[in-house]
N, C-alpha and C positions, 0 to 999 in steps of 0.2 A: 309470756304475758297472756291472761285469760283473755279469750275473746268476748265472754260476756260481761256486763258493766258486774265491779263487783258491789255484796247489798251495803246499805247503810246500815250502819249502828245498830239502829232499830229494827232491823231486819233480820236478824241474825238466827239463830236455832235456838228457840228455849231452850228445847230437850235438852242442851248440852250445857246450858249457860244459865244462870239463874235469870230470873225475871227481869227486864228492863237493865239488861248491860251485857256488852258485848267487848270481848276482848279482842284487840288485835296485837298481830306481832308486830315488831317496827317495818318488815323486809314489805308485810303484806300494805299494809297501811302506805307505807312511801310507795306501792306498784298502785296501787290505786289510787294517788294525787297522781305521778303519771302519766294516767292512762287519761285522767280527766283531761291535765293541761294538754296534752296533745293530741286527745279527740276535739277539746273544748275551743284550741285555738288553731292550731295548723298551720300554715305560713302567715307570719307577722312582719311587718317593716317595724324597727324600730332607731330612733335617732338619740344620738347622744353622744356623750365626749371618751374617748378612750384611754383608760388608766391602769398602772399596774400589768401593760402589754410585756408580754415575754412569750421568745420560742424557746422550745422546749428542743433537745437533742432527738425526739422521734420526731420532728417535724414539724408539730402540730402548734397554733398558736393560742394562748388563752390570756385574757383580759378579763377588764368591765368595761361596762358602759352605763354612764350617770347624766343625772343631769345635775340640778339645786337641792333637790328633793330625795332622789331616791336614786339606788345603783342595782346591776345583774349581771351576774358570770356570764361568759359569753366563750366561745371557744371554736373555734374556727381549724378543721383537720386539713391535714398535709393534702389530699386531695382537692381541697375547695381552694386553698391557696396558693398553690399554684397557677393557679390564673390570673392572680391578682398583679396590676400592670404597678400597684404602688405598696410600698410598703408602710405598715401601719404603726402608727409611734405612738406615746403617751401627750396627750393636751390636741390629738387631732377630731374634730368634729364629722363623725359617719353617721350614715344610714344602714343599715344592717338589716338581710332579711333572711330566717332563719326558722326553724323549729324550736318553742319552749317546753325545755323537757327537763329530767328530775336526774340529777346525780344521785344515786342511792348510797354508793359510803359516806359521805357528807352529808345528805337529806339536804342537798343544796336544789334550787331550780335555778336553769339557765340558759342560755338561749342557743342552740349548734348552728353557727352561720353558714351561710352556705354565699353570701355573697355580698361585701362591702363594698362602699362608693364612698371617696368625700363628700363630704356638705358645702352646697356653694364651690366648689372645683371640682372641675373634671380628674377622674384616676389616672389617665395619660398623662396629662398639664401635671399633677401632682408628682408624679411617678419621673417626668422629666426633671420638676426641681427640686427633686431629692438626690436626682442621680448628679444634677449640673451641680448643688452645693457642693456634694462630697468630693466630684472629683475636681473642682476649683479649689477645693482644701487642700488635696493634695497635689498640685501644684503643675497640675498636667495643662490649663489652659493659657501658662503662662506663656509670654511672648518671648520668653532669653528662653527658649527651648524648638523655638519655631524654628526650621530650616529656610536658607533661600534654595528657590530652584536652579537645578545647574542652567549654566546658559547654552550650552549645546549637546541636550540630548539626543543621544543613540539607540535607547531602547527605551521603550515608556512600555509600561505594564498597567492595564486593564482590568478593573475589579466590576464586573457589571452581569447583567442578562443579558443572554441572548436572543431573546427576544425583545427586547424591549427599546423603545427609539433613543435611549440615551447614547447606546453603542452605535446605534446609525449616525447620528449627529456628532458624535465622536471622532469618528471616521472618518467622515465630510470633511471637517474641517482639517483633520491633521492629512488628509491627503492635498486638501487644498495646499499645506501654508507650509507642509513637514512632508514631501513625498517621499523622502528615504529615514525614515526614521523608520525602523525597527520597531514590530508590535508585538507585545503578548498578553492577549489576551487570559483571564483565567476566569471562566463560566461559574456564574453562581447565583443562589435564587436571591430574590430581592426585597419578597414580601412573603408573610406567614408564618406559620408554627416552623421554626427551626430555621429561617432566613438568618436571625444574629450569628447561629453557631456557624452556619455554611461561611459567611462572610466573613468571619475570623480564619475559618479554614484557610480563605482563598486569601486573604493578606498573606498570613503565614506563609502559605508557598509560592506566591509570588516573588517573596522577596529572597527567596533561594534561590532563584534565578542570577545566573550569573551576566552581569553588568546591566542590570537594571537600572537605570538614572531617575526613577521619576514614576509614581504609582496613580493613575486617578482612579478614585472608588464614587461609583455613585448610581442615580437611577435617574429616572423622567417622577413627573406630580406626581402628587395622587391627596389623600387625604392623609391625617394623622398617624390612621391606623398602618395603611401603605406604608409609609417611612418609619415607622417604628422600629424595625428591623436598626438602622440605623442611627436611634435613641439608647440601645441597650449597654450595657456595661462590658460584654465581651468583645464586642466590637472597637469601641472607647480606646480600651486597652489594647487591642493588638493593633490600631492604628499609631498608638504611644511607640509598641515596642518594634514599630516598623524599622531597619535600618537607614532606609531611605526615602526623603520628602514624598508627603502622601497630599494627593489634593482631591479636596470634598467636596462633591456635586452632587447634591442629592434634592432632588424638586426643583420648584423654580425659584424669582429671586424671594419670594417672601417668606418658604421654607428655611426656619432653622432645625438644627437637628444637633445631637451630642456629638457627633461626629464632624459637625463644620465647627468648634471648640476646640477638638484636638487636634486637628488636623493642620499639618503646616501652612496649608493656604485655603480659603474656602472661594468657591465658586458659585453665583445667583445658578447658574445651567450648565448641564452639560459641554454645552457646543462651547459655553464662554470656560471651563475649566480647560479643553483644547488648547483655546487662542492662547489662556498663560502660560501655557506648556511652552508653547513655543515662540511666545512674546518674547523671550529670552533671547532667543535665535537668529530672530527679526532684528534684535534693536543690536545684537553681536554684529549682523553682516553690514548693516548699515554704518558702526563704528568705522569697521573693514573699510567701508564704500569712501565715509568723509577721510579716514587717513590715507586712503589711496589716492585721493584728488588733492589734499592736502601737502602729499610727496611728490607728487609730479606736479604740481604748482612748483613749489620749491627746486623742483630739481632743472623745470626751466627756465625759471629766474635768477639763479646760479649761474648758469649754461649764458644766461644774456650777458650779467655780469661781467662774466670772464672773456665774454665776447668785446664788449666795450672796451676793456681794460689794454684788450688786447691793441685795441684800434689807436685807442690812445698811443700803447708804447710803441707803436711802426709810425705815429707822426710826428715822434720828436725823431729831431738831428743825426745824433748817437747812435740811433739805430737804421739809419737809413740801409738800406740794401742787405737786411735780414732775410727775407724770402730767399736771395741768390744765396748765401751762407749757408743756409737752412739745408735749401736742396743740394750744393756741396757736400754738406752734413750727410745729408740723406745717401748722397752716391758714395760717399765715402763705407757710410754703413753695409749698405747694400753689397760692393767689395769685399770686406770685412766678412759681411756674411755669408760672400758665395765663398772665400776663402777659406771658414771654417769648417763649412759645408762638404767643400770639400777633402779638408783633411780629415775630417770625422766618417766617408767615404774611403779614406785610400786606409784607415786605422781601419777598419771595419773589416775591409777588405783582407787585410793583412793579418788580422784577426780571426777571421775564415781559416785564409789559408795552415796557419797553426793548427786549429783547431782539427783542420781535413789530418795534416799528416802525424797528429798525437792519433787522433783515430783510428790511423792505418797502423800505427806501432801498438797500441792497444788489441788491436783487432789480431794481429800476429801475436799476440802476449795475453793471449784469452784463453782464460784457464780451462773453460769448458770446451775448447779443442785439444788441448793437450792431455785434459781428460779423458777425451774420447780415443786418442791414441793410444794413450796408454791401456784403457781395458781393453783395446782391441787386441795390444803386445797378450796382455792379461792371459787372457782368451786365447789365444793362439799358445803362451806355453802352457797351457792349465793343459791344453786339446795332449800338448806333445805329454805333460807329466804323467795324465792319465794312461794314453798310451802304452808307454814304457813301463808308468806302474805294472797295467795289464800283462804284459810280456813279461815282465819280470815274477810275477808273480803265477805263471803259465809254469816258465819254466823251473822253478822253485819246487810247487808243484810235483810235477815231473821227476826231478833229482828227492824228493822227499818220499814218492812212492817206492823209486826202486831203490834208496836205503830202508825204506818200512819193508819193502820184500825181502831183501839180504836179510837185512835182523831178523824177520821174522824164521827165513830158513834156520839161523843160526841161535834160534832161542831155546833155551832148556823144555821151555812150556811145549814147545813145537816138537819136541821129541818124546814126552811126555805122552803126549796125545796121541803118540803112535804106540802106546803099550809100557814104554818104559817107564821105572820108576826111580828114586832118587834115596838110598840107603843114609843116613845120618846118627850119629851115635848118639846116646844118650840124651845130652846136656845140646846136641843139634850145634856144636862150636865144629864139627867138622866130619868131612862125606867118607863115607865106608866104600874102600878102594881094593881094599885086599879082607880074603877070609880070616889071613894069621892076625888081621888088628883085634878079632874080636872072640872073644873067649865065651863057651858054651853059658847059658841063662845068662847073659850079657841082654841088657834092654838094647834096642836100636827103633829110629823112628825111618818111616817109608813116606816118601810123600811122592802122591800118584798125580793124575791129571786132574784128575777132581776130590780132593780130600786127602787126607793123612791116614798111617794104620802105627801105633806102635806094637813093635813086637819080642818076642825072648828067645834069644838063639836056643837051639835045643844041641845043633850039631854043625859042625864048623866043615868044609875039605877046602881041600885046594885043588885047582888044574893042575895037570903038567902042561908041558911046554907045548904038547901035542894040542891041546884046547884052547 
């Protein structure tokens, strides 16, 4: 956008333009209305009714706003609405204040809000009965949905600040009226920017907690804004999808909030959401208290009863001299009993004594003695086998070497080794004994101490008797 104003009409360049007319393009012309409307006007308030509201998938919201007369776009971006504590619908009466500025593909002007308010209602108050219609529509504030509280809780879980006096007052009282009740506490902020989502947090894991009976979520006054946290939609809902009764103390008693709606029970204060915790408790032991006095009334006017009755029947006739009978009865019992007594003594007794001498045949018939003898025999002839093995095997031994020496003296190989050789004919089926077996170029084999030779007779003699 140029920073200086751009000319009029009349202003333009002869040179380039013929006399008394100046052209503009559309791009240039619509930057220069512009640039007028938003030096000329700047931040505007403007009021009127809103029509034709839609958000758009990138966020952003765009409308009009009219009055009887006249209408103008209006468009309000994902940054600026964010903020907004109410959401904005068709037939609702705002003030808007915003920048009027020129959509250039349209050649539209329109206004970019930067911050709406109802007309005649606060945005909070607004923003609350938009939130309590819808979810009274769907059916969360109904009462066939409400939980009773248990009557004797164990654990009670704590949705609060830690700093803040709702947990002191809390405290106080369930130590006063509940000293062993079971606390858990779960820390969470109560007011500002991201207080709804914290406090959905701390529902949610609170009720993971295993045997929770009983949840109180809440804070001490404050103003609107304070408790808002407590107005939001996230919260709404995770106190719905609580498993277990949730009780809502948030301000004092003239504080309502969306939260004491859904909530199975609501409390004016903290301290007073305590006492219903365990108003349950109270009015159980006191049940306890009156049926306790209510039993033993009964049980001694029973007790009289059978007393009188009694009296009666020892004053008629019939029965006269019952007490003597009675204790007869008694001594006779008594007899009876020391007789039983005592034969249940001499059984016992006698019962022992079995017992003692199955014991002692057992004890002689115990495998794990007779085991233990027997490895010992084990053991002792394993000691003798080995032995003897040894011995026998010594002298085996022994008789094995001096037949390996005999043989050896008496082996062919052993003679061999001293020089001599071993003649064999031909075909080796049989040993050359005499020179007459073998005729001149006759083959014969030699075999020596180490290796064979064959050879070809050339010449045969024989000894005489002298050789």
């Amino acid at each position: 956008m140029p920073s200086d104003p751009l000319p009029l009409p009349f202003e333009g360049d002869r040179r380039q333009q013929p006399p008394g007319r100046r052209i503009w393009t559309v791009s240039a012309l619509t930057a220069a209305i512009r640039e007028l409307l938003e030096t000329g006007f700047g931040d505007v308030w403007i009021e009127g009714e809103i029509s034709n509201c839609r958000l758009w998938n990138t966020g952003h919201l765009y409308f009009t706003l009219k009055d009887r007369t006249a209408q103008i776009k209006g468009v309000m971006f994902r940054s600026a609405l964010r903020y907004l504590r109410f959401k904005p619908q068709d037939g609702l009466r705002v003030v808007a204040r915003g920048r009027v500025s020129v959509y250039d593909p349209k050649g539209e002007y329109q206004i970019v809000c930067e911050h709406l308010e109802p007309r005649g209602l606060g945005a909070l108050q607004l923003a609350f009965e938009q939130l309590k219609k819808r979810l009274q529509a769907e059916g969360l504030f109904d009462q066939t949905r409400k939980r009773p509280l248990p009557s004797l809780p164990r654990k009670i879980g704590i949705v609060t600040s830690l700093d803040g006096a709702a947990l002191r007052d809390i405290l106080q009282v369930l130590r006063r009226r509940h000293p062993d009740a079971h606390l858990v506490i779960r820390p969470t902020r109560v007011q500002g920017e991201g207080a709804a989502d914290d406090i959905a947090r701390a529902l949610r894991a609170i009720a993971t907690v295993p045997g929770v009976d009983v949840v109180i979520a809440g804070r001490g006054g404050g103003s609107i804004e304070d408790l808002w946290a407590f107005n939001e939609e996230i919260v709404a809902r995770a106190i719905a999808a609580c498993p277990v009764p949730v009780v809502s103390a948030v301000g004092h008693e003239v504080d309502v909030t969306i939260a004491d709606f859904v909530a199975d029970l609501r409390a004016p204060t903290p301290s007073a959401a305590a006492e219903m915790v365990v108003t349950a408790k109270d009015e159980f032991c006191a049940r306890i208290d009156r049926l306790t006095d209510r039993l033993h009334a009964g049980a001694l006017a029973g007790l009289q009863q059978r007393r009188m009755r009694v009296q009666v029947l020892a004053s008629r006739r019939g029965l006269a001299g019952w007490p003597v009978r009675l204790a007869m009865r008694a001594r006779r019992a008594d007899e009876l009993t020391h007789a039983l007594r005592r034969a249940g003594v001499a059984v016992l007794a006698r019962r022992a004594r079995d017992h003692r001498a199955l014991h002692v045949r057992l004890e002689a018939r115990d495998l794990r003695r007779h085991l233990a003898a027997t490895r010992a025999r084990l053991a002792a002839a394993e000691a003798r086998m080995t032995s003897a093995a040894e011995r026998g095997r010594h002298r085996e031994q022994g008789r094995f070497g001096a037949a390996a020496a005999r043989l050896e003296s008496l082996s062919p190989l052993a003679v061999l080794g001293r020089g001599y050789a071993v003649c064999w004919n031909a075909d080796r089926t049989a040993i050359v004994r005499s020179a007459a077996t073998v005729s001149p170029s006759a083959r014969v084999q030699v075999t020596l101490h180490d290796g064979e030779i064959q050879c070809i007779v050339e010449e045969t003699r024989r000894h005489g008797p002298d050789h």
